[in-house]
Every structure is written in C-alpha cells, then in structure tokens.
N, CA, C and O of each residue as an XYZ file, in Angstrom:
340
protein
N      59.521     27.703    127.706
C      60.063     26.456    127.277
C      61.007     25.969    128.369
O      61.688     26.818    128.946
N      61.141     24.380    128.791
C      61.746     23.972    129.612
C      62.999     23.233    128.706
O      62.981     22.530    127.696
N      64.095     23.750    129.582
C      64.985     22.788    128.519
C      66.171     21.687    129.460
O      66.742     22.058    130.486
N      66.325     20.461    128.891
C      66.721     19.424    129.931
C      67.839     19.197    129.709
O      68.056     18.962    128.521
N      68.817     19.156    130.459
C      70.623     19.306    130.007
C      70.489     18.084    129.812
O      69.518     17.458    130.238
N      71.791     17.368    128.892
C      71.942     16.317    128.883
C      72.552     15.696    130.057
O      72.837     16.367    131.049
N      72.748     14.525    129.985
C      73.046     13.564    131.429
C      75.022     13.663    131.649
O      75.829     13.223    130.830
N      75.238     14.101    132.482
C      76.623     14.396    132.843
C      77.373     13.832    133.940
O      76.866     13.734    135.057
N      78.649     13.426    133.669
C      79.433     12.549    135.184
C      78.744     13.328    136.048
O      78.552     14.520    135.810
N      78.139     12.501    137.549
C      77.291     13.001    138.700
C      75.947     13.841    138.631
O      75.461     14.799    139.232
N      75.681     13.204    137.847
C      73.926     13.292    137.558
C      73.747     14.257    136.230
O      74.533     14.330    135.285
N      72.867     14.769    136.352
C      71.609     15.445    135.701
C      71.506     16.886    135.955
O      70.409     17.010    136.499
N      71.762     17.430    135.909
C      71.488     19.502    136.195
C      69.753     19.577    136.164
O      69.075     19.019    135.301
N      69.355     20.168    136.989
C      68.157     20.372    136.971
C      67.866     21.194    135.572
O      68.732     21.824    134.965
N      66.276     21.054    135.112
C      65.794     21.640    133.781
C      66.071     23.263    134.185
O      66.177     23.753    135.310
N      66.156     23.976    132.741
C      66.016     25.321    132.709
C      64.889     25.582    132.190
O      64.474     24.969    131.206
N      64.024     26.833    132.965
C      63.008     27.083    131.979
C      63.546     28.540    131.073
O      64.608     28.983    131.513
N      63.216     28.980    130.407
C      63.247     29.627    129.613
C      62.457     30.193    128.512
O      61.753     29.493    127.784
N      62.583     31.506    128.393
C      61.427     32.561    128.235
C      61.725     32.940    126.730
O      62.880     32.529    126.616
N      61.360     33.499    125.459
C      61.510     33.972    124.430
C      60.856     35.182    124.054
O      59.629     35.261    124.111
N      61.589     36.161    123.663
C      61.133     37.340    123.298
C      61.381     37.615    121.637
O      62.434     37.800    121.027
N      60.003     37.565    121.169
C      60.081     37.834    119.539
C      60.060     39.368    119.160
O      59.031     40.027    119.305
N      61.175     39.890    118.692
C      60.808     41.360    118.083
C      61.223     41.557    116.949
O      62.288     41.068    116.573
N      60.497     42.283    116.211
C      60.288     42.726    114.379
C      60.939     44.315    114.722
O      60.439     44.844    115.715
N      62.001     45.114    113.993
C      62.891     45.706    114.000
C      62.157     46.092    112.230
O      62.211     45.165    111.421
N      61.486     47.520    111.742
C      60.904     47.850    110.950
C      61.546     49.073    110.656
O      61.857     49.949    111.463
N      61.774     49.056    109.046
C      63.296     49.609    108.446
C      62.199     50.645    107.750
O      60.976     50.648    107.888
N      62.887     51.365    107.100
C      62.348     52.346    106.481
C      61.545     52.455    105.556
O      60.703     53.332    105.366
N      61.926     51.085    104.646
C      61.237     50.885    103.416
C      60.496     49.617    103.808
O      60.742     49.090    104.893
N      59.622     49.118    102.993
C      58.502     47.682    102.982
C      59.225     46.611    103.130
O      58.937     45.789    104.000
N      60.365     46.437    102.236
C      60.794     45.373    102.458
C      62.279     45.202    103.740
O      63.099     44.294    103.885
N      62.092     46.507    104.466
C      63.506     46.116    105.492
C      62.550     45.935    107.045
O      62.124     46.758    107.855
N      62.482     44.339    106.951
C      61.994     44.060    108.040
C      62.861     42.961    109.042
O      62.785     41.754    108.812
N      63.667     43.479    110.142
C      64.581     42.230    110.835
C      64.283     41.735    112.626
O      64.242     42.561    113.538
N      64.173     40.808    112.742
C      63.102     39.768    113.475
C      64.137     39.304    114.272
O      65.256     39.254    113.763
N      63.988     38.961    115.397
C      64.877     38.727    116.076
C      64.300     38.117    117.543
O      63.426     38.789    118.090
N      64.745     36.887    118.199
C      64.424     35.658    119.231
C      65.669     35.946    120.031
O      66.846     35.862    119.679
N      65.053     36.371    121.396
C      66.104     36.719    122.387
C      65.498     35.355    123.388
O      64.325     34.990    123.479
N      66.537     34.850    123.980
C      66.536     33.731    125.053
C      66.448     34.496    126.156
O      67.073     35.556    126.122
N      65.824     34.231    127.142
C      66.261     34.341    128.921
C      65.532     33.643    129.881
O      64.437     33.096    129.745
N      66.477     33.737    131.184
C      65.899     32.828    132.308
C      64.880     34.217    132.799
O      63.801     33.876    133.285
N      65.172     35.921    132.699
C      64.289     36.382    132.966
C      62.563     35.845    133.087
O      62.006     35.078    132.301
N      61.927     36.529    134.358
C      59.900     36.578    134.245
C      59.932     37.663    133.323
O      60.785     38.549    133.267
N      58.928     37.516    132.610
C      58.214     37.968    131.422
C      57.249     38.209    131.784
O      56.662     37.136    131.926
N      56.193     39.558    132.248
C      55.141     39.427    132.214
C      54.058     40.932    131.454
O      52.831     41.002    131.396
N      55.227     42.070    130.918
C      54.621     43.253    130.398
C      55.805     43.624    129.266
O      56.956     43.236    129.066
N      54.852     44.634    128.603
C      55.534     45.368    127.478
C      57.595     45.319    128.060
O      58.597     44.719    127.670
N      57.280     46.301    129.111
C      57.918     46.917    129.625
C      59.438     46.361    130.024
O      60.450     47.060    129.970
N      59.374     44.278    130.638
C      59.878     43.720    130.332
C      60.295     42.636    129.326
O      60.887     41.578    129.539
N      59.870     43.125    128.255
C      60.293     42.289    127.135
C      60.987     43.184    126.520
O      61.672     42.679    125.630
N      61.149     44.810    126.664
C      61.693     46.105    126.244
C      62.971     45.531    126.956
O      63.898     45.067    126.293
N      62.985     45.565    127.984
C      64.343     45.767    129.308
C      65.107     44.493    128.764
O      66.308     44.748    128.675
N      64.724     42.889    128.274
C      65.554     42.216    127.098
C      66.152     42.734    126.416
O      67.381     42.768    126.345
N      65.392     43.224    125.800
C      66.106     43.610    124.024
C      67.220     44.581    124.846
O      68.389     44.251    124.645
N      67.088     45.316    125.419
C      68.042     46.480    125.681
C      69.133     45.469    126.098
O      70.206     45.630    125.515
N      69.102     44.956    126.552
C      70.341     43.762    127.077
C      71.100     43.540    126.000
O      72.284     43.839    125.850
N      70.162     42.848    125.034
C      71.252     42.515    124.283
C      71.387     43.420    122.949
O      71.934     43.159    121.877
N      70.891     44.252    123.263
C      71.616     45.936    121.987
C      72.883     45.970    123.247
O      74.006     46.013    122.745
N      72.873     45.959    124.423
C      74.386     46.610    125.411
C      75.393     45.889    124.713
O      76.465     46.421    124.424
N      75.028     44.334    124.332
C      75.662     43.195    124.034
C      76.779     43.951    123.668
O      77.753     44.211    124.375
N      76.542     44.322    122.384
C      77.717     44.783    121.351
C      78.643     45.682    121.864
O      79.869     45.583    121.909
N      77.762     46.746    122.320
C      79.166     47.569    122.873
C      79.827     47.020    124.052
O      80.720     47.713    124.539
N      79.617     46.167    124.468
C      80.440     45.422    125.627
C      81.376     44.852    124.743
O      82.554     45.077    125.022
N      81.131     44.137    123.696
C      82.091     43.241    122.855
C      83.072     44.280    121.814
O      84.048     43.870    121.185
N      82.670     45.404    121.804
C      83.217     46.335    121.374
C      84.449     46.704    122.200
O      85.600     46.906    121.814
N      83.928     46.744    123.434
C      84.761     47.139    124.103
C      85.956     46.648    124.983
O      86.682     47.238    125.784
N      85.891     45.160    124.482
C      86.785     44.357    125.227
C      87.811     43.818    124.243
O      88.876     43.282    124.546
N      87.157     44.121    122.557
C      88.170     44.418    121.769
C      89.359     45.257    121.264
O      90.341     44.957    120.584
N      88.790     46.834    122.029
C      89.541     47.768    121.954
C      90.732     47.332    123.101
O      91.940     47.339    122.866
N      89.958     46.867    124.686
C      90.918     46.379    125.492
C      92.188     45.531    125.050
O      93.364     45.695    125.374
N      91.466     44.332    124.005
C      92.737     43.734    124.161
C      93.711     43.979    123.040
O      94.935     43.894    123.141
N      92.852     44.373    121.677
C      94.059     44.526    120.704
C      94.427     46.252    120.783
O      95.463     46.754    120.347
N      93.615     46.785    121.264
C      94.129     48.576    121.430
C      94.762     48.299    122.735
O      95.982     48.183    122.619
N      94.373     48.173    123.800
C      95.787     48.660    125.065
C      96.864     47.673    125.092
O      97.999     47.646    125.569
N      96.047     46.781    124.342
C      97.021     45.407    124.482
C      97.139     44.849    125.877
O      98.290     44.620    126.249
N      96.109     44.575    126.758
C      96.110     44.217    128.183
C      96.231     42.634    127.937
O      96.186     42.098    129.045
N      96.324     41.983    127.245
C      96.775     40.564    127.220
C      98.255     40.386    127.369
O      98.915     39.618    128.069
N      98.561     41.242    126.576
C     100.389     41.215    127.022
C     100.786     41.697    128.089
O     101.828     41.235    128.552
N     100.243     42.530    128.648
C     100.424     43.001    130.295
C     100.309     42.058    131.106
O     101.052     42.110    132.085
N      99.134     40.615    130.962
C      98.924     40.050    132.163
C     100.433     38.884    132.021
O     101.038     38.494    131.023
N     100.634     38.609    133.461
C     101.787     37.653    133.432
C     101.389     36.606    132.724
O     100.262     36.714    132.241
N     102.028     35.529    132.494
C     101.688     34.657    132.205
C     102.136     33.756    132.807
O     103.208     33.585    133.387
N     100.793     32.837    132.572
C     100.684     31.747    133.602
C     101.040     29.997    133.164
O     100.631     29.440    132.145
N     101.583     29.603    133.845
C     102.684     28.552    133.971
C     101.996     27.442    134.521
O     101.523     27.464    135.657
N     101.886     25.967    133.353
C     100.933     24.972    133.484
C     101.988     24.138    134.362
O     101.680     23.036    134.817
C-alpha cells in the first residue's frame, strides 16, 4: 500500500509505500484466536521475513517496559537538568 502525506508548509513529502503483515496468534482452546496487522516500510518477500516483523514488535514491549522502569524506578528524569525556555 502506498500512502500520500498530506500537503504541508513547503510542499508534499514524497508517498510511503508500505507493507502489511497479517498474523493469527492460536490459543489453546477454539475460541482463543488473536490476529494482528503489523505496518512496515520493510521488503517482504518469505516466511522468514514476515517472522523477523512480528519479532520487532513482540521486542516492542519490553523496550517500553523498560524505559518505564528507567524513568519511574531510577527516576532518570529528575537527574536530567533542566532545561530553560
């Protein structure tokens, strides 16, 4: 899918194309079935990379995991100076 930014002070951004990866996530029982549409500018062309997606965004979480522990566990927001408009 090509997708066309809208029109912005000093032109136009060139189109993005963009790739979709559909995966079905199959639960234990009949009815636990969860489906899931990953976006990317990634080429797509085997099993193998539409696998190497999904793994991206399973990392997702523990990245976001982990930048939560950063800021409300070490508290590194209060460490940085602060900056003066």
């Amino acid at each position: 899918m090509t997708i066309q930014a809208p029109q912005r002070p000093g032109g136009r951004p060139e189109p993005v194309t963009m790739n979709i990866v559909s995966a079905e996530e199959i639960g234990m029982t009949p009815k636990t079935v969860c489906t899931g549409y990953y976006w990317t500018t990634e080429d797509i062309e085997t099993f193998e990379d539409c696998r190497s997606i999904i793994r991206f965004y399973e990392l997702r979480w523990r990245i976001e995991e982990f930048h939560k522990a950063w800021k409300s566990g070490a508290g590194v927001e209060r460490l940085r100076p602060a900056i003066s408009g």
